[in-house]
C-alpha positions, 0 to 999 in steps of 0.5 A: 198123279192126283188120287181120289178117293171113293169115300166122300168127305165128311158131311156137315153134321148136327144133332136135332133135340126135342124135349118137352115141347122145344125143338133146336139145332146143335151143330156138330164140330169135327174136330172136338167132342160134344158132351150131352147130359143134364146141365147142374150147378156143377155139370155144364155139358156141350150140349144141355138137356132140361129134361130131369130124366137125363143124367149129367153126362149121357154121352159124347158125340165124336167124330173118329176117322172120318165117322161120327159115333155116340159114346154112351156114358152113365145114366140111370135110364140110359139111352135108346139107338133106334129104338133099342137100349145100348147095353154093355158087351158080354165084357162089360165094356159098352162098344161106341154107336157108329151114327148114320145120317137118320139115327135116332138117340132117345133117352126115355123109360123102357115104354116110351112113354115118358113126358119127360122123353128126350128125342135126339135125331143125328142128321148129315143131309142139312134139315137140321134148320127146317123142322115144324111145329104144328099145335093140335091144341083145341083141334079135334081132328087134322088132316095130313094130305095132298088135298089143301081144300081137305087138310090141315097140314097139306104135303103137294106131292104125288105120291100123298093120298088127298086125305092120306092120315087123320089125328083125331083127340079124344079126352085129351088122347091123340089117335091116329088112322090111315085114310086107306091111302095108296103108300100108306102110314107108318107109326114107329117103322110099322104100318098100320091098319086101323086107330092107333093111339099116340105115345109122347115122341112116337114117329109118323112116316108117311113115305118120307115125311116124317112127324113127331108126336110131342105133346099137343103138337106135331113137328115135322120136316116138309123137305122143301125142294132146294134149287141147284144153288143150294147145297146138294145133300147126300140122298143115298149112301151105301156101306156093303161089306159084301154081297153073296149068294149060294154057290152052285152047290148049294152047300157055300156062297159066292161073292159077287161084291165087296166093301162098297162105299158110295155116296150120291147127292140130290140131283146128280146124273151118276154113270156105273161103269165096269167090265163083264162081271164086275158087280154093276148089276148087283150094285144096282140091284143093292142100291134100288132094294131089289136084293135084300138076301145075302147082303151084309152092310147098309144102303141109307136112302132119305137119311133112313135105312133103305132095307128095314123102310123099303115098303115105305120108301119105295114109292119113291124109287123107280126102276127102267128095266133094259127090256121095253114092257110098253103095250105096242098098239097105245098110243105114248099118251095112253102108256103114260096116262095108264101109268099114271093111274096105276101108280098115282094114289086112286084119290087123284081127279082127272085133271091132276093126272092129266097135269101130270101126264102133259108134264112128262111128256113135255120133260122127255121131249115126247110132245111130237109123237105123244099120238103115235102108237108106240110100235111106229115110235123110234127106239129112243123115244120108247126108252123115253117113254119107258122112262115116263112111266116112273116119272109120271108118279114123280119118282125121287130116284131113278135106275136105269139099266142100259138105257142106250142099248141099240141107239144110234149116237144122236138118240143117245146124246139126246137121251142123256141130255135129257137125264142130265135135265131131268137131274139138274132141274127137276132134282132127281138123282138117276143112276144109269149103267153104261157101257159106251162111254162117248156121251160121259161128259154129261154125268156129274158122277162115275163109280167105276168097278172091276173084277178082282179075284172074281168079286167085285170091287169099286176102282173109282167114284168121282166126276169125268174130268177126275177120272181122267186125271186119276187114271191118267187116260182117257176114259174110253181106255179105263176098261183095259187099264183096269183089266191089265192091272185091277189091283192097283185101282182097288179102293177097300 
């Protein structure tokens, strides 16, 4: 019997370099080491630096078992991860960096401020070749925002103010400020609320756009919209050693799950699976940032780490609950436009949200009853229009909580076709927890999860055809072969 293992292959991995004022692209070879240092006369490191604060030999960039690390190496100023100088071990011994997809590696003096800084991002998710220079040489102002009549730089997504942030120069000096917009601006991890002035290679975030500040210019990632022909690129990764809450007597912890490792590509229509107990629901709430206490590990969404940005980044996530929270006596067209204009930024004229509304209902195939009121409306229809709620602001990814609850066979199949839709063609990533498992051809992934010794555990992540093959059975029996024998499947 064919194995599959839950831990997805390695990803294709290359090093973002910016330095006074250049920006290019290393590739990253899995199978040999790639020295970064300061090229001498007689010094000729992998990857060459220019920059006369860095040392000859900075570091190695290794992939070891499958996972990339930085092997810090000897520098005068050292190196920066995250923000943070790596510094030796209480031994003296200086431990190698496990690199995620969106680490950052800066070599700098201790305030950052240094022209001479160098920028290092590590990436997995294939933006390596798309980043953007923009010169705000003899500009007094440029505007970042939805608005192409009203910004310089013009990012057409929902969830962008129309004016959403403004660089202004002032004696040679770049500041920047938040234009009181809906998702709000993000300098170095914080958000801010009034003028801040710019240092050299400081990070502007404005949900997930990120700048660089370098000089008299700005570079950028726009994350252009790739079609499904092109490589899908893992938008959500997780790496939870456990998760635990206090115990019934408040003096210990329970563990609910246990060393889940996941990954989730652009555009997939994922099904969570699992008997009663077995952690989909927390898993779920792990994944969508709603449980934040008591878990040990990290969940990566966009390439950055979902807990420490979730106030930035969860204007990209939407939760369907079970329970419908729609009011009874609106029509679905008024839900929807409501919606709208609660979660699209207060900037948005009429006729955008009324593009946006006509969009949703077209996509959830609401159009036949868009003027009905939602209490005369099927059951499928209001977990569609449930659904539209968060579709409406243009969400990135999706949790839905048994969304087929209480429909019968042929609104279930519809209700999944259209996920599957919603996944392939408007590129969205939707995890759904399931139970019937009649309609799990139309999923691109299953995570399978089970009980064991009353924590759980993943079984199995995979496509339904592998599935199958790895359990040796169809997948409406996977329940009681993984209640029969659970430690078999166990992965981790």
């Amino acid at each position: 019997m064919k194995t599959v293992s839950y831990v997805a292959e390695v990803q294709e991995a290359a090093l973002v370099v910016i330095e006074q004022g250049q920006i290019r692209t290393c590739r990253l070879n899995t199978e040999a080491k790639r020295t970064v240092g300061r090229r001498t006369p007689t010094a000729a490191p992998d990857i060459s630096l220019i920059s006369p604060i860095a040392g000859r030999h900075q570091g190695e960039l290794a992939c070891l078992a499958g996972e990339w690390f930085w092997i810090n190496g000897e520098s005068r100023n050292g190196t920066y991860y995250n923000g943070r100088k790596i510094e030796p071990d209480g031994d003296g011994n200086t431990r190698p960096i496990k690199l995620d997809n969106g680490d950052v590696l800066r070599i700098d003096t201790p305030d950052f401020r240094s022209p001479n800084g160098v920028w290092m991002l590590f990436t997995t998710d294939g933006v390596g070749e798309e980043w953007t220079f923009y010169s705000m040489k003899d500009k007094d102002e440029v505007v970042i925002g939805r608005d192409p009549s009203q910004s310089r730089i013009a990012i057409q997504r929902p969830y962008i103010s129309a004016v959403h942030a403004r660089i202004t120069c002032r004696d040679g000096r770049y500041y920047l400020d938040d234009c009181h917009s809906a998702a709000g601006t993000w300098l170095n991890g914080r958000r801010i609320s009034g003028q801040e002035l710019l240092q050299e290679k400081d990070r502007i975030s404005l949900c997930d756009i990120n700048f660089i500040y370098s000089g008299d210019n700005l570079i950028f990632n726009p994350r252009k919209p790739k079609t499904a022909e092109e490589q899908k690129r893992v938008i959500l990764s997780a790496d939870i050693e456990s998760k635990t809450v206090p115990d019934q007597s408040g003096s210990g912890a329970k563990e609910l799950i246990r060393n889940v490792k996941l990954e989730i590509c652009e555009g997939e229509l994922v099904a969570l699976l699992g008997g009663s107990g077995a952690g989909k629901s927390t898993l779920m709430n792990c994944l969508n940032g709603m449980e934040l206490q008591g878990v040990k590990g990290r969940v990566t969404f966009c390439g950055e780490d979902l807990y420490a940005n979730f106030e930035r980044l969860k204007f990209l996530i939407g939760n369907v609950p079970q329970k419908n929270v729609l009011h009874e006596m609106l029509t679905v067209e008024e839900e929807i436009w409501e919606a709208a204009v609660t979660r699209l930024p207060a900037d948005m004229s009429s006729q955008e949200i009324r593009r946006r509304v006509d969009e949703t209902i077209s996509l959830l195939r609401l159009d036949s009853v868009r003027r009905s009121r939602i209490h005369k409306i099927s059951g499928g229809e209001m977990q569609r229009v449930n659904i539209a709620i968060d579709l409406a602001a243009d969400k990135t990814l999706f949790y839905l909580d048994e969304p087929d609850a209480g429909l019968d066979p042929e609104m279930k199949r519809e209700l999944f076709t259209i996920l599957q839709n919603l996944a392939h063609n408007q590129r969205k990533t939707i995890i759904v927890i399931i139970h019937d498992v009649s309609e799990i051809e139309l999923f691109d992934r299953v995570v399978m999860m089970v009980k064991y010794e009353d924590v759980g555990r993943i079984a199995f992540t995979g496509t339904p055809q592998e599935a199958a093959e790895y359990f040796g059975a169809a997948m409406k029996d996977v329940y009681g072969i993984l209640t029969r024998n659970p430690e078999k499947y166990i992965r981790g």
